[in-house]
C-alpha positions in Angstrom: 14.2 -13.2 11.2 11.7 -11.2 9.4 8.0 -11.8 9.0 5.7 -9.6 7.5 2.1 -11.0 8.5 -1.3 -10.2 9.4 -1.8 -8.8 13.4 -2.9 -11.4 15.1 -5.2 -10.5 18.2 -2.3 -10.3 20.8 -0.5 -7.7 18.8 -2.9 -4.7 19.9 -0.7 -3.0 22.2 2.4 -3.4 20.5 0.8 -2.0 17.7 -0.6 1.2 19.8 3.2 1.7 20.7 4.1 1.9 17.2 1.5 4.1 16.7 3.0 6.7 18.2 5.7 7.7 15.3 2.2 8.8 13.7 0.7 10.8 16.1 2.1 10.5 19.3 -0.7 11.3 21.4 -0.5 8.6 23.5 -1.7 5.0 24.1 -5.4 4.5 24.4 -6.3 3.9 27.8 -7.5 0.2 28.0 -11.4 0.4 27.7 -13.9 -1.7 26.4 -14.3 0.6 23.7 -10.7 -0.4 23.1 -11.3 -4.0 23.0 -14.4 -4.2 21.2 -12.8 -1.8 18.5 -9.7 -4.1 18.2 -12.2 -7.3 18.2 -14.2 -5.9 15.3 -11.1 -4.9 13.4 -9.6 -9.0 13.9 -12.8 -10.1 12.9 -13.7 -8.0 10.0 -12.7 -10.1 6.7 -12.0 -6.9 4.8 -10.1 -5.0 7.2 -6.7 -6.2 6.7 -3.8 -5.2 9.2 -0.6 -5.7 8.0 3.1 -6.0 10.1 6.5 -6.5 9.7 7.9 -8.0 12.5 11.9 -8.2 12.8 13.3 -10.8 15.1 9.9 -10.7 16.7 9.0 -7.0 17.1 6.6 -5.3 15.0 8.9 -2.7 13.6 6.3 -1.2 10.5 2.6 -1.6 9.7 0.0 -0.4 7.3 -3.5 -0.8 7.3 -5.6 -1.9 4.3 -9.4 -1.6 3.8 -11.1 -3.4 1.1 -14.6 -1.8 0.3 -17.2 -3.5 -1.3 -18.3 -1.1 -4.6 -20.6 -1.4 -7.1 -19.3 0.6 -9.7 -16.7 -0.8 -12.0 -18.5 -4.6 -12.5 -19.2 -4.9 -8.7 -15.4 -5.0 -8.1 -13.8 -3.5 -4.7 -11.1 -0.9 -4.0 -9.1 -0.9 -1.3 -8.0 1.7 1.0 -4.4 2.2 2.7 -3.7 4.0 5.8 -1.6 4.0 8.9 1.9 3.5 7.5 4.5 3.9 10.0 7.7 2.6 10.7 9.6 2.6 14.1 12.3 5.9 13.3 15.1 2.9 14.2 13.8 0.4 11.0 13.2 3.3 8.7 15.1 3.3 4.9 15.5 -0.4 5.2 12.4 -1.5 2.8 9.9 -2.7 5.8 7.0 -0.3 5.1 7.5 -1.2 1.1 7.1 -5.3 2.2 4.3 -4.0 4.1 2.5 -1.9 1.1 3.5 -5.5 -1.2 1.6 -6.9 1.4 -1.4 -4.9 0.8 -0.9 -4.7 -2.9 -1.8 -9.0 -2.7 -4.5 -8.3 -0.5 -5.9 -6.3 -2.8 -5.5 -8.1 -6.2 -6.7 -11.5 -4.3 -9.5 -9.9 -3.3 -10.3 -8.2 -7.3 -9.5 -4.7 -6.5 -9.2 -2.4 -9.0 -7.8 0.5 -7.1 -6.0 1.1 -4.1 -5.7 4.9 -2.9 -3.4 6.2 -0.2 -3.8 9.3 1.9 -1.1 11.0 3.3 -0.6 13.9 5.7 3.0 13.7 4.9 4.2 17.1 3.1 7.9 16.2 3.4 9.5 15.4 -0.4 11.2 11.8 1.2 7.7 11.0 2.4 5.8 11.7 -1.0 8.8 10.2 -2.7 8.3 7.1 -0.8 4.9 6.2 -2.1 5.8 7.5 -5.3 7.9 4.9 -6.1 5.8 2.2 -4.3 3.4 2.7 -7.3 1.2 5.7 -5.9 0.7 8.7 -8.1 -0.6 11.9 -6.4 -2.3 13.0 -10.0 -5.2 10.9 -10.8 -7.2 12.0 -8.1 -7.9 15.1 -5.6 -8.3 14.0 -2.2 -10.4 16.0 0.2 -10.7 15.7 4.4 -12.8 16.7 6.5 -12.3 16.6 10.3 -14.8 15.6 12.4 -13.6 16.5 15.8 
């Protein structure tokens, strides 16, 4: 069965373990940093984490942000980030249910943007959110590390 849902409070660790097909540097040791940054992600209204969950295992998940604005008559924009997929679901159309997902989220809650930032460099990758709606020539994205 498949279920693409919000992550509920007991999903934290599973979630960390996905984690690792983005970074891979490792589960957070359980700290009360931990918890109290998982407890104000739950309990934030506009902080939206989104899973697909196949025969009850989170298989792909993306995170979306919506941030309160005051341009564009006082309507939000909302932010994506954190798409992954286990490397054993990917090509089978879970991340995409994942970014619809978001895409609701957003409009329900008057968006009039959504941006996605990618590390990604590989032509699949960029292809990927390509034809989930993205377009890489609107804007110029800039980071800055902090660490």
């Amino acid at each position: 069965m498949i279920v693409v849902r919000e992550a509920a409070k007991d999903d934290l660790y599973e979630l960390l373990n996905l984690y690792l097909y983005l970074h891979g540097d490792g589960i957070p040791s359980n700290s009360r940093h931990l918890e109290a940054t998982w407890n104000a992600i739950v309990e934030d209204a506009n902080h939206h984490i989104i899973v697909n969950e196949v025969d009850g295992k989170i298989v792909s998940s993306c995170v979306c942000v919506i941030v309160p604005n005051l341009t564009r008559d006082v309507r939000p924009y909302a932010l994506i980030e954190n798409v992954v997929t286990n490397k054993e679901h990917r090509g089978k159309g879970f991340a995409s249910e994942c970014l619809d997902y978001a895409k609701d989220v957003a409009i329900q809650n008057r968006c009039y943007k959504m941006m996605l930032l990618t590390g990604a460099k590989s032509e699949s990758t960029l292809d990927f959110y390509r034809n989930a709606g993205y377009n890489s020539g609107d804007k110029t994205a800039f980071a800055q590390w902090l660490e």
